[in-house]
C-alpha positions in Angstrom: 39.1 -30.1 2.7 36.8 -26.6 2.8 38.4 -23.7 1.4 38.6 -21.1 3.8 36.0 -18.4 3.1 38.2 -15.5 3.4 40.7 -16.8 0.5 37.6 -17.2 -2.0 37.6 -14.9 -4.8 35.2 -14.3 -7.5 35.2 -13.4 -10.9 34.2 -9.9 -11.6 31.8 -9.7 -14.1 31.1 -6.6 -16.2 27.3 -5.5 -17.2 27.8 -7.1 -20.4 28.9 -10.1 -19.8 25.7 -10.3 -17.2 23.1 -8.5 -20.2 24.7 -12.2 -22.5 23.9 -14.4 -20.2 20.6 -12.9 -19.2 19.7 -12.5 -22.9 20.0 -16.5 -23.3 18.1 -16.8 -20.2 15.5 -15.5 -21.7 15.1 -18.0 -24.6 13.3 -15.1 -26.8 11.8 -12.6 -25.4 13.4 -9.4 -25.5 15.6 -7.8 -22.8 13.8 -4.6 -22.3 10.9 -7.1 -20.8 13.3 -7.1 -17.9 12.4 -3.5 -17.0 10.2 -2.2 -15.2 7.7 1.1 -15.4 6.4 2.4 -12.1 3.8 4.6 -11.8 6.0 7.1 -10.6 7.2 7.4 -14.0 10.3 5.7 -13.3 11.8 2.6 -15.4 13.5 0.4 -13.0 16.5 -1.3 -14.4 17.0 -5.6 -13.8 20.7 -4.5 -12.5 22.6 -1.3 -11.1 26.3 -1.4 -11.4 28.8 1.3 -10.1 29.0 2.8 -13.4 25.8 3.4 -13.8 25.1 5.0 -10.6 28.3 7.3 -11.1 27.0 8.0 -14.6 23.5 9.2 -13.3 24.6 11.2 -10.2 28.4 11.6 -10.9 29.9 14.1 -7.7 25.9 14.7 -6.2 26.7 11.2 -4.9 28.7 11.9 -1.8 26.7 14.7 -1.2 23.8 12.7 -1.5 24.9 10.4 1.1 25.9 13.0 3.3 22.5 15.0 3.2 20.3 11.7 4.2 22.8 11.0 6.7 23.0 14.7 8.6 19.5 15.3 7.9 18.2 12.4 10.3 16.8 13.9 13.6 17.3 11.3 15.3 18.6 7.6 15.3 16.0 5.8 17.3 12.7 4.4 15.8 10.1 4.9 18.4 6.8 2.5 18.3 3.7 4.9 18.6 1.1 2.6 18.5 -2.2 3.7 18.8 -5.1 3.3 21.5 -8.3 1.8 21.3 -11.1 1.3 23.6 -14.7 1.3 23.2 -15.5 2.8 26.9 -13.4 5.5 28.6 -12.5 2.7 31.3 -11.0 0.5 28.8 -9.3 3.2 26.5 -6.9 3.8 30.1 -6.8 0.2 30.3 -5.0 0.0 27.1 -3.3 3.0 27.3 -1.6 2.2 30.7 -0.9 -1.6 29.2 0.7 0.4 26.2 3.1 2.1 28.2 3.8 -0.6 30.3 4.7 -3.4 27.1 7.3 -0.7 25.6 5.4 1.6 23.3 7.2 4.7 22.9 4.4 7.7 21.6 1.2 7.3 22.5 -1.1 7.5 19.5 -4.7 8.8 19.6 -7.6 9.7 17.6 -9.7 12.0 19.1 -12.5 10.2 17.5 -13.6 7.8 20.2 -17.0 6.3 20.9 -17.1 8.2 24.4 -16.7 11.6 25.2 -13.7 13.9 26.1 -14.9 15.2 29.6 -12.9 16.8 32.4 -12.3 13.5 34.0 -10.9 11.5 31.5 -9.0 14.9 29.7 -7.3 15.6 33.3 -6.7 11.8 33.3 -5.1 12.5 30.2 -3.3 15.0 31.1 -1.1 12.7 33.6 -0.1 10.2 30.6 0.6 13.0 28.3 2.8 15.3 31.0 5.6 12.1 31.1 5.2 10.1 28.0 5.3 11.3 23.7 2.5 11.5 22.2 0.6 11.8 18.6 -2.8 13.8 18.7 -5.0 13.1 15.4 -7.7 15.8 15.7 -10.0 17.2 13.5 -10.0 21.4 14.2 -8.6 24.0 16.6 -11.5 23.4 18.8 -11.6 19.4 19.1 -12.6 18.6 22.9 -9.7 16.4 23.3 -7.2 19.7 23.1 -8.8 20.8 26.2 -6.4 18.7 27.7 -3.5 21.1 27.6 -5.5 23.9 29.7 -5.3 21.1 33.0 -1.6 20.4 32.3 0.1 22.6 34.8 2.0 25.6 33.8 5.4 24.6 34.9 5.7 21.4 33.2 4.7 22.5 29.9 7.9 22.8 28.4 8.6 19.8 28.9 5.5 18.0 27.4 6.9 16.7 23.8 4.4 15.4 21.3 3.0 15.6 17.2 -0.5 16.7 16.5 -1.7 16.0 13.0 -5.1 18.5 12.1 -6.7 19.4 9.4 -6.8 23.5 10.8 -3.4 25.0 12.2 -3.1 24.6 16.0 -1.7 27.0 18.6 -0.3 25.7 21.5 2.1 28.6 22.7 3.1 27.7 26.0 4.5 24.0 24.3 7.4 24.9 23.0 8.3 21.3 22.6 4.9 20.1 20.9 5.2 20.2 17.0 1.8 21.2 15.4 2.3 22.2 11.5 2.5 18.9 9.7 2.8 18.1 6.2 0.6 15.1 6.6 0.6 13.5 3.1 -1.8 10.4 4.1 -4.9 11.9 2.5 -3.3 12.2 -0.2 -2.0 8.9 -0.2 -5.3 7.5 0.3 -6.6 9.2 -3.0 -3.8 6.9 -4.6 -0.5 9.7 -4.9 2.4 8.3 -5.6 5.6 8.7 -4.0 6.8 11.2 -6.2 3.4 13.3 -5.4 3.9 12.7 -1.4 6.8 14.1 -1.8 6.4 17.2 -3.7 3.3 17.7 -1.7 5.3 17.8 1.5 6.9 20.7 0.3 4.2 22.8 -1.0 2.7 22.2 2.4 5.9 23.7 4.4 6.3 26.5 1.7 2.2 27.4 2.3 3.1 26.6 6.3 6.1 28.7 6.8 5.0 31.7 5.2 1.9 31.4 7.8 4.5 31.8 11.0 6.5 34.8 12.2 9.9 33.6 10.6 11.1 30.6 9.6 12.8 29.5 12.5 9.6 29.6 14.6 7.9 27.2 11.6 11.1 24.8 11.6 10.6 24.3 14.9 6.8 23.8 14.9 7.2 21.8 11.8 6.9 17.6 10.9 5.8 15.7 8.2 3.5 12.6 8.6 3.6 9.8 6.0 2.2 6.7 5.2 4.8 3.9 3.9 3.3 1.1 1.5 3.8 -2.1 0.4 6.8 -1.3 -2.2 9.6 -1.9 -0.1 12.4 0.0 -2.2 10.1 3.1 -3.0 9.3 3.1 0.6 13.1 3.4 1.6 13.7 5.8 -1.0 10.7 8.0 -0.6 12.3 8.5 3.1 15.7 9.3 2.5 14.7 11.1 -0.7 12.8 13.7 1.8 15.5 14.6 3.9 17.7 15.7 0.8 14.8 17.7 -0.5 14.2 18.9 3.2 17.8 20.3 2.6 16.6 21.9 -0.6 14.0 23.1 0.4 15.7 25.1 3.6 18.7 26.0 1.9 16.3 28.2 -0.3 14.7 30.1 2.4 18.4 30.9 3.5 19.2 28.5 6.3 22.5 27.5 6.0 22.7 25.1 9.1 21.6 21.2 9.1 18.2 21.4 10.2 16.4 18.0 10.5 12.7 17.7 11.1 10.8 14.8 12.5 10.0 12.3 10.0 6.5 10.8 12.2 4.9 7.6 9.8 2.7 4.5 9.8 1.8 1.9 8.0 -0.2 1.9 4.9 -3.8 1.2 5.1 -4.0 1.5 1.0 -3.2 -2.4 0.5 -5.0 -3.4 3.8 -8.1 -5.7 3.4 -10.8 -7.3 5.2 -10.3 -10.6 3.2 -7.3 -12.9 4.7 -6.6 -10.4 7.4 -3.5 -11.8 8.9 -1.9 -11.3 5.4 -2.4 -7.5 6.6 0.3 -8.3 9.3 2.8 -9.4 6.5 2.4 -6.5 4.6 2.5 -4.5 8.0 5.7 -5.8 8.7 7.3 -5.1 5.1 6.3 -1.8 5.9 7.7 -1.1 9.2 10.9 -2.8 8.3 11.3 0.1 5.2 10.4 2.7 7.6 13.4 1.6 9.9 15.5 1.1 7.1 14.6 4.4 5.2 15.2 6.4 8.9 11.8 7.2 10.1 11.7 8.9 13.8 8.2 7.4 15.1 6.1 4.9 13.3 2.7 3.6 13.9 1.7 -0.1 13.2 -2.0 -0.8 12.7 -3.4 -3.8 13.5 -4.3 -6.6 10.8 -8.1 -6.8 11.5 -7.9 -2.7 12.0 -10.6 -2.2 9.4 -13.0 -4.6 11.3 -12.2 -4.0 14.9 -8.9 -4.6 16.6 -8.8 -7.0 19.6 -6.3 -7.3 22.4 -4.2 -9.5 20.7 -3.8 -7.9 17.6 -3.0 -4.5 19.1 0.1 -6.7 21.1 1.6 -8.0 17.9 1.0 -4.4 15.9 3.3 -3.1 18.8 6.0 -5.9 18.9 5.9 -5.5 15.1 8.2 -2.5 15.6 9.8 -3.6 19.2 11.0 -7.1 17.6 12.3 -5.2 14.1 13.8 -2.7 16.4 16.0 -4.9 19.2 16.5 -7.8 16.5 17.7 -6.5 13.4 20.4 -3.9 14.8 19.4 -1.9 11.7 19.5 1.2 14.5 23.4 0.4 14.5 24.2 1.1 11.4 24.0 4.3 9.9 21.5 5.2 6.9 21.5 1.4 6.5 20.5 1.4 2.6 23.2 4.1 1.9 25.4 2.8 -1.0 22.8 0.9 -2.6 23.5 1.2 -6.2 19.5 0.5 -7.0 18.3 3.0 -3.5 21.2 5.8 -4.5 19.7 5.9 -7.7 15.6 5.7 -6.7 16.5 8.2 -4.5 18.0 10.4 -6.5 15.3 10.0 -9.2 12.8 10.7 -6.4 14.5 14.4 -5.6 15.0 15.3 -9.2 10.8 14.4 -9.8 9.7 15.9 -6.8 11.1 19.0 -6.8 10.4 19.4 -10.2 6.6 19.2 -9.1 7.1 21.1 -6.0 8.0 24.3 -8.4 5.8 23.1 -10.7 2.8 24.0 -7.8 4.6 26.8 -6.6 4.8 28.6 -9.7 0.8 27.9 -10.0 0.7 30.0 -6.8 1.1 27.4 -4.2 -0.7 24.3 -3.2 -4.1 25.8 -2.2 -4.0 27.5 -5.9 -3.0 24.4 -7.8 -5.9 22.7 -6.2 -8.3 24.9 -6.6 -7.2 24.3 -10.5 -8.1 20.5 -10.3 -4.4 20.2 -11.0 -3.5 18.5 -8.4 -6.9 16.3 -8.0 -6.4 14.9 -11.5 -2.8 14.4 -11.2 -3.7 11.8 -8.3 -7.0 10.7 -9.6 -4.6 9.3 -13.2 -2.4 7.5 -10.7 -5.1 6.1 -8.7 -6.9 4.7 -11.8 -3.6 3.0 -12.6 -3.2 1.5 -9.5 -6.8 -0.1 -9.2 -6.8 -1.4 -13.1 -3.0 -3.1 -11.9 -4.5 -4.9 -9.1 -8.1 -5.8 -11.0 -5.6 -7.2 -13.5 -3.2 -8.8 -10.8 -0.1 -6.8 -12.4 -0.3 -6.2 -8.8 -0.9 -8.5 -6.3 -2.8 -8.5 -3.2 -2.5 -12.1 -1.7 -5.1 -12.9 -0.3 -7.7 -10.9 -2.4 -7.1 -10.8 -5.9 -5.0 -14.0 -6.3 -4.6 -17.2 -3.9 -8.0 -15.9 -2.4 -9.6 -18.4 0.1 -13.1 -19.0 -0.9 -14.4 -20.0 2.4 -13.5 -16.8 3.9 -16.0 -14.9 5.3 -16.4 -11.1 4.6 -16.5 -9.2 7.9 -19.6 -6.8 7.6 -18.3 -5.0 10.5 -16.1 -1.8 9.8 -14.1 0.5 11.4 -15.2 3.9 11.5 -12.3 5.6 11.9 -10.9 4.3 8.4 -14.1 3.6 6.9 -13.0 6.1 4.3 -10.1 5.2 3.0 -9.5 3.9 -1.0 -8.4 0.8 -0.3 -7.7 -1.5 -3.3 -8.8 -4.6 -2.1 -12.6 -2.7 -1.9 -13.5 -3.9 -5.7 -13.1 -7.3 -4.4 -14.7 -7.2 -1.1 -17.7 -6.0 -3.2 -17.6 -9.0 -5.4 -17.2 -11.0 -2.8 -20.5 -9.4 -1.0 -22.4 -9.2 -4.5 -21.5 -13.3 -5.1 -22.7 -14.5 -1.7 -25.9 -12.9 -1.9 -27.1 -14.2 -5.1 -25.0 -17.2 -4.7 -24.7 -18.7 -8.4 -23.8 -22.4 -9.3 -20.9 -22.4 -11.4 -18.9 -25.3 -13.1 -16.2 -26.0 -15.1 -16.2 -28.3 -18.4 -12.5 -29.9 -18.2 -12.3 -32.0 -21.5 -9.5 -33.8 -22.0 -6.9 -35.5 -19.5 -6.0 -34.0 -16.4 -2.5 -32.6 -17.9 -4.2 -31.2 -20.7 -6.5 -29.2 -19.0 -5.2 -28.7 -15.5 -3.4 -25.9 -15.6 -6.4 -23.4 -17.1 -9.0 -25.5 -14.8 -7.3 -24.3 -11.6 -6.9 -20.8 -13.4 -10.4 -20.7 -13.8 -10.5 -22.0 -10.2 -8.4 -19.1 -8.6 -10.5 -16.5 -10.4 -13.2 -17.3 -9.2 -11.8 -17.8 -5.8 -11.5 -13.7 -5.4 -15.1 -13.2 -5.5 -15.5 -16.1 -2.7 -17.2 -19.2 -5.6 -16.0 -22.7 -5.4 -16.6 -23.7 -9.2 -17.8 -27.5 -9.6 -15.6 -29.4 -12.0 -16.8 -32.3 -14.6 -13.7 -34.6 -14.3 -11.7 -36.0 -17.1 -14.0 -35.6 -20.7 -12.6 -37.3 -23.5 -15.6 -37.3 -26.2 -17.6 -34.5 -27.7 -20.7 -36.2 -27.3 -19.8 -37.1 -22.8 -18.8 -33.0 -22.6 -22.6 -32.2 -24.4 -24.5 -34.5 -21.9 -22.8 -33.1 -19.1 -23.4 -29.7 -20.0 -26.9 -30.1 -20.7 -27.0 -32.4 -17.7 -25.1 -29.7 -14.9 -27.3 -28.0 -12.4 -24.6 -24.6 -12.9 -26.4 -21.8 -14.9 -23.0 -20.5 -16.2 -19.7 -23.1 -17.0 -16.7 -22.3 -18.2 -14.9 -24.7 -20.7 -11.0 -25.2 -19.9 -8.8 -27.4 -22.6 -6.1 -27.4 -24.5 -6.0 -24.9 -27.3 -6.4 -28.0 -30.2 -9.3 -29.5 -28.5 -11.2 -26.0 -27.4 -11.2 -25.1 -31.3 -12.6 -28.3 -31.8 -15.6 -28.9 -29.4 -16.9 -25.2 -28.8 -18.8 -25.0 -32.3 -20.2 -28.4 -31.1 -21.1 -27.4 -27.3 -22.5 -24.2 -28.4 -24.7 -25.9 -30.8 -26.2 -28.4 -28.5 -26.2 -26.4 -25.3 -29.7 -25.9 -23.2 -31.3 -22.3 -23.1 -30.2 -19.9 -21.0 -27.1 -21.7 -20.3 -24.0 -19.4 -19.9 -21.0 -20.5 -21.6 -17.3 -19.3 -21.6 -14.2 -20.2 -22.6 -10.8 -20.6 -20.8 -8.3 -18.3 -22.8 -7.5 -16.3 -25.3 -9.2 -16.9 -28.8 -8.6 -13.6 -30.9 -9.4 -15.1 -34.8 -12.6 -17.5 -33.3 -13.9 -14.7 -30.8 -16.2 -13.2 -33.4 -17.8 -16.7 -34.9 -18.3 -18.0 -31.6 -19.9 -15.1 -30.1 -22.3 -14.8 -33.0 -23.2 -18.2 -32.3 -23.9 -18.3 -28.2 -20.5 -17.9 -26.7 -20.7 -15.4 -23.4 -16.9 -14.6 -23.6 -13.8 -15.7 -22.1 -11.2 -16.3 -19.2 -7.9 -15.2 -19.4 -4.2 -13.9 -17.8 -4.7 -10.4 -17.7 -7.9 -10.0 -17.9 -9.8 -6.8 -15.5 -11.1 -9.8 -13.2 -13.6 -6.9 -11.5 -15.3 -5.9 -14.7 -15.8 -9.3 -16.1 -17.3 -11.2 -12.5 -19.1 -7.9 -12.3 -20.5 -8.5 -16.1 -21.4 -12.4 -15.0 -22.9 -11.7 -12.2 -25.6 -9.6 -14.0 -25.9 -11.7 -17.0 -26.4 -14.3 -14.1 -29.6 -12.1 -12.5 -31.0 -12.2 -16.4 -30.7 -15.8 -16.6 -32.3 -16.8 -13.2 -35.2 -14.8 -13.4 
């Protein structure tokens, strides 16, 4: 007979009891290789108990809570997905089609391949009188803002909408259009981490409110515009962390009252790339589902094939992205859904302490403008950036797709969007190898001596590497003698092979192969060899193939030792 669920109890287990078990897990390796360093600076435990969050926060807890939960503006996650069309005719197409399927704030960059005259800005005019909107526009005199001069007096107050510029805009007779943002997405682009968004975000209002009349006239003007990544967690916490800082930060300027500001986001184009695109929509959805979570107000899914160009159907699932999380999940039901989390309540927490520390940290250098005239702030993100690229060159981080499980038949689109043609993507170091490989097109191989459980494992290593840069390695089959592995090495048409066996039977045979190999031949080796590295690269060796290794430099390397070798 089943035991009824409700009656079930467990055994409460105590951090160490969990730290012995996990210990033996381990069979050697030490504990602490069950923590993990972010590049925020921020070492994330393998468990959070009760305690520990108690211990960390203590009586901020509550408040904590309380502050992410207050400072929400609103409780309804609005899809503001944006418009594309090539002509003017079908840019109104879409738009109308967008309103129609259930997107909530029309998104659009004033950046489109036709131009804003009267007609289609008093078209315009007509979507934006009765529906949100987010205007991305470049400066204060951008033809698409000519739009609010055919908008008729009387209905301007109630005309609600975001507009993200580079310059300050004035739109005085809007009352209900918000146009000082803290838009942190350039920054994120240069590689900032969350910690650095954050902070940033302030320095921007401080530098923003002192610009307005009083600070009631900025709060009410005011919205911050982020860009939520892959890291699910961070994401979440980056959010909530904002609205306690948000709380900070107004508290100081002397407002007493619970003031929430709109928190307006979209998905990260950082992690995007042209190489397995659909994988884009994964990663697209992980992000909107942390931006619900974490509380965001309006959020903007791009596309998977957005860097190339998006097509009819990819703009429909980009918007469903957000309608299916939104009406399926009944996340919108619950409260500050994360709130409680012993791991979130901490990150977040961490996150405030970090970022206002930097926030003063830029103020006291005489505000953001000052600390980036320093070159402060440019090598601050710069240090992170170059983190984050040498992670995913040595697949610490992983972009499927790209840098591992890589398709080698996929094609790399030579099209690009303009529109986010600039952005520092990480996947770009291995679109270029990709582009660099199929133009000189090398023939490749790989030696496998030994039986197939012998070498297997480092053969389809050596397989998957070179899979990111778009090369489909020829392999030997099962070698079993010294004297078969030199014949077929002298005997392969491939002008660079890489030799994958077992460590016994490498140490053997590479004095041997390196003896009798043909000129110009390239040889490597699969793995690490630190006491035979010097010997055999005195005597012919090119180098190696291993875990870990920065897989852009070294197919970068080959690829020019190749040009030498074929000419």
């Amino acid at each position: 007979m089943m035991p009824n669920m409700k009656t079930i109890e467990f055994p409460i287990v105590n951090f160490d009891e969990w730290k012995e078990q996990a210990i033996k897990a381990l069979k050697g390796r030490p504990f602490e290789s069950l923590f993990t360093q972010t590049l925020e600076g921020i070492t994330l435990n393998p468990l959070y108990t009760k305690e520990m969050l108690v211990e960390q926060i203590g009586d901020q807890l509550e408040k904590q809570i309380a502050t992410v939960r207050t400072m929400q503006e609103t409780n309804n996650f609005q899809p503001a997905q944006q418009i594309f069309g090539e002509t003017a005719e079908q840019f109104f197409e879409n738009l109308q089609d967008s309103v129609n399927k259930g997107n909530k704030v029309l998104t659009i960059d004033s950046r489109v391949t036709f131009g804003w005259d009267e007609d289609h800005l008093f078209k315009l005019a007509q979507y934006l009188t009765v529906n949100s909107f987010k205007l991305i526009v470049k400066k204060q005199n951008d033809p698409i803002l000519g739009v609010f001069n055919l908008i008729a007096k009387e209905e301007r107050a109630d005309v609600k909408g975001y507009v993200v510029s580079e310059e300050s805009i004035t739109l005085d007779e809007y009352p209900n259009i918000r146009t000082l943002v803290a838009n942190t997405t350039p920054y994120h682009y240069e590689g900032a981490n969350a910690i650095q968004e954050l902070a940033l975000v302030l320095a921007i209002a401080s530098k923003l409110s002192k610009q307005e009349e009083s600070f009631n006239s900025f709060i009410n003007k005011f919205f911050v515009n982020f860009a939520v990544d892959t890291q699910f967690f961070s994401e979440i916490a980056k959010l909530r962390a904002f609205r306690v800082l948000w709380k900070a930060f107004i508290t100081a300027y002397g407002e007493e009252q619970n003031i929430a500001v709109p928190i307006v986001a979209e998905t990260s184009l950082r992690s995007f790339s042209k190489l397995d695109a659909y994988v884009n929509l994964l990663r697209a959805g992980n992000e909107a589902f942390a931006a619900l979570i974490g509380g965001a107000d309006v959020f903007t899914v791009h596309p998977h094939d957005v860097l190339i160009k998006p097509t009819d159907k990819s703009i429909r699932i980009a918007r469903n992205v957000v309608l299916v999380q939104k009406e399926e999940s009944n996340v919108q039901n619950v409260l500050d859904p994360s709130g409680g989390s012993y791991f979130i309540e901490s990150l977040t927490a961490e996150y405030v302490e970090k970022a206002w520390s930097l926030f003063l940290e830029i103020e006291d250098a005489g505000g953001i403008d000052q600390y980036n005239q320093a070159n402060k702030l440019g090598s601050l993100i710069e240090e992170v950036n170059t983190q984050r690229l040498q992670a995913v060159k040595t697949r610490k981080h992983s972009l499927i797709g790209t840098n591992i499980y890589a398709d080698p038949q996929d094609e790399l689109p030579s099209e690009t969007n303009p529109l986010f043609s600039d952005v520092k993507r990480l996947a770009i170091p291995f679109e270029n190898l990709r582009k660099q490989y199929s133009e000189s097109k090398p023939i490749i191989g790989i030696l496998t001596f030994g039986k197939l459980k012998d070498f297997k494992p480092r053969a389809d290593f050596v397989k998957g590497f070179f899979a990111t840069a778009g090369i489909v390695p020829s392999q030997s089959g099962e070698i079993e003698s010294i004297e078969a592995a030199i014949e077929w090495l002298n005997n392969t048409d491939a002008s660079y092979v890489v030799l994958a066996a077992k460590d016994e039977d490498t140490k053997s045979i590479v004095p041997a192969l390196l003896n009798a190999k043909r000129n110009g031949l390239l040889l490597d080796v699969a793995g690490k060899y630190k006491e035979q590295e010097a010997e055999w690269k005195s005597t012919g060796l090119n180098g190696f193939i291993f875990a870990g290794q920065d897989i852009v430099e070294k197919l970068g390397t080959l690829a020019e030792s190749l040009k030498e070798v074929q000419r």
